[in-house]
C-alpha positions in Angstrom: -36.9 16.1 46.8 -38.1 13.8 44.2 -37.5 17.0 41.4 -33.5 17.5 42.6 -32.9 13.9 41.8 -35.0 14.2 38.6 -33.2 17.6 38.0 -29.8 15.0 39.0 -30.0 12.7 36.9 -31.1 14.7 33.8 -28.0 16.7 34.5 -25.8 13.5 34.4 -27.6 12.0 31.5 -26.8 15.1 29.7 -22.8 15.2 30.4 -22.9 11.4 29.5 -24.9 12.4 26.0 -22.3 15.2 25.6 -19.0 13.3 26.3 -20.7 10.3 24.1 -21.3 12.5 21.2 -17.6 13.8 21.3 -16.5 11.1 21.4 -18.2 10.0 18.3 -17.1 13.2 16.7 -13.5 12.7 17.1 -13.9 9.0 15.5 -15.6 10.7 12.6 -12.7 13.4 12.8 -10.1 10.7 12.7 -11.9 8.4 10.2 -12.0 11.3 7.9 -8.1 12.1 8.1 -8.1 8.7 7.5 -9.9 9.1 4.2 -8.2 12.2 3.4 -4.5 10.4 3.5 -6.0 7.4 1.8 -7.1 9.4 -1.4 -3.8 11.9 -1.4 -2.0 8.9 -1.4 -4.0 7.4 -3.9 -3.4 10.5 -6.0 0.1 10.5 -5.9 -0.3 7.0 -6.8 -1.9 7.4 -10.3 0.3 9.9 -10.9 3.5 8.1 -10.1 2.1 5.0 -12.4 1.2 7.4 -15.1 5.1 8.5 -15.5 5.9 4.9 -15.3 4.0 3.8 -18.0 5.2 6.5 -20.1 8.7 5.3 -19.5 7.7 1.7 -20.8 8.0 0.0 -23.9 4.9 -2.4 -23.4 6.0 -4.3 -26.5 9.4 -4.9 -24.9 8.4 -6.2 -21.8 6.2 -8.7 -22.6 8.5 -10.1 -25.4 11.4 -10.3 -22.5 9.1 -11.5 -20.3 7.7 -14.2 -22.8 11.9 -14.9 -22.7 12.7 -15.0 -19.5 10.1 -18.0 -19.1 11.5 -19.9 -21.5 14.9 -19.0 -20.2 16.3 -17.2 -23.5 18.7 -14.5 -22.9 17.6 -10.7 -22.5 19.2 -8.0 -24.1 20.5 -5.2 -21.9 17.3 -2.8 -23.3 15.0 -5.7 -22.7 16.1 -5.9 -18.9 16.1 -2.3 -18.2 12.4 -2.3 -19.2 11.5 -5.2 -17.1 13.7 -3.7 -14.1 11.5 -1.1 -15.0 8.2 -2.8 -14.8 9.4 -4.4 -11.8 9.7 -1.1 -10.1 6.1 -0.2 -11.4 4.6 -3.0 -10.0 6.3 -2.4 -7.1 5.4 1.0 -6.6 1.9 -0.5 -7.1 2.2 -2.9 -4.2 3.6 -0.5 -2.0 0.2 1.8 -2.3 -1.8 -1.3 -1.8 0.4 -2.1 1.4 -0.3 1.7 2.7 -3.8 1.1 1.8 -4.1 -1.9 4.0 -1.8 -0.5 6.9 -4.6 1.9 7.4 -7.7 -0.5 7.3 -8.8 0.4 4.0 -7.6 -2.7 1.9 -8.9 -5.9 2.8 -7.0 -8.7 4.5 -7.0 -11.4 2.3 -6.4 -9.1 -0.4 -3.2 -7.9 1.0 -2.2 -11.8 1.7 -2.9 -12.5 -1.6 -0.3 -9.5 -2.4 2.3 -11.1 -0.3 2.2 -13.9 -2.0 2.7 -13.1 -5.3 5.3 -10.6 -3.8 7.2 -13.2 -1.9 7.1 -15.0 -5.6 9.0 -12.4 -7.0 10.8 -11.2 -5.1 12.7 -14.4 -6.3 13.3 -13.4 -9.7 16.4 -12.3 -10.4 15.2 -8.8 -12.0 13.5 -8.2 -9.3 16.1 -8.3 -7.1 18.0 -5.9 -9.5 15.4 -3.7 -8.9 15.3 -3.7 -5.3 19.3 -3.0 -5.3 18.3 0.0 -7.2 14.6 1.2 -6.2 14.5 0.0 -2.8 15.1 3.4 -0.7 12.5 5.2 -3.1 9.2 2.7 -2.0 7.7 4.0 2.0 10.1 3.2 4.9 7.0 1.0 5.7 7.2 -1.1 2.5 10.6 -1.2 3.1 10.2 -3.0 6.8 7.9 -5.3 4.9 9.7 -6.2 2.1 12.5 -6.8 4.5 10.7 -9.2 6.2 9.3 -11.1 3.5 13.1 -11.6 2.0 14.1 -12.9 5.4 11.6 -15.1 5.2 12.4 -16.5 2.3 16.1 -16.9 3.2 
């Protein structure tokens, strides 16, 4: 009698140990898709910034940006390099928002972000940029972005 309930228990112990340990598998499963996403993405990323920066005149954009401060006019070549810095930065923020949508980018990191997002995305060139680059960031950064302007409205 006493072995049957022994031999019970051991049996249920088992199935418990077997449904805990798939359990902990998928998790590891998932977390690693997780991962997986995270650096593809993070791939692309560098590669996306890598064709930006060849595209930029470095020189440019900080003398326009140097302007704008002061408020001195830009030239036409001068904006379309900061548009285009815009959009780089951009594209940089919307990796970092991916990042953090998935858990792997700290909280107060990303809040940080917003806030120097929701900064500019009161500059004027900014917004030209969104007018023209706004349906190439993640429908996600979109939502967000979205959001942030109405917030500031």
């Amino acid at each position: 009698m006493m072995s049957k309930n022994f031999r019970f228990i051991i049996e249920i112990v088992s199935a418990c140990a077997i449904v805990v340990s798939l359990v902990f598998l998928g998790l590891e499963v998932n977390q690693s898709n997780t991962l997986a996403k995270a650096s593809i993405r993070q791939s692309l990323n560098e590669t996306d910034m890598e064709i930006y920066q060849m595209q930029m005149d470095k020189g440019i954009i900080t003398k326009a940006l140097y302007k704008i401060e002061k408020n001195i006019p830009i030239d036409d070549y001068e904006e379309f390099m900061v548009v285009r810095f815009q959009t780089f930065n951009f594209r940089d923020f919307d990796n970092s928002y991916y990042q953090y949508r998935i858990g792997l980018f700290d909280e107060n990191n990303w809040l940080a972000y917003e806030r120097l997002i929701k900064a500019l995305l009161k500059d004027e060139y900014v917004q030209i940029m969104l007018e023209k680059e706004m349906s190439n960031f993640s429908t996600e950064f979109q939502t967000e972005l979205k959001s942030l302007l109405k917030e500031l409205n």
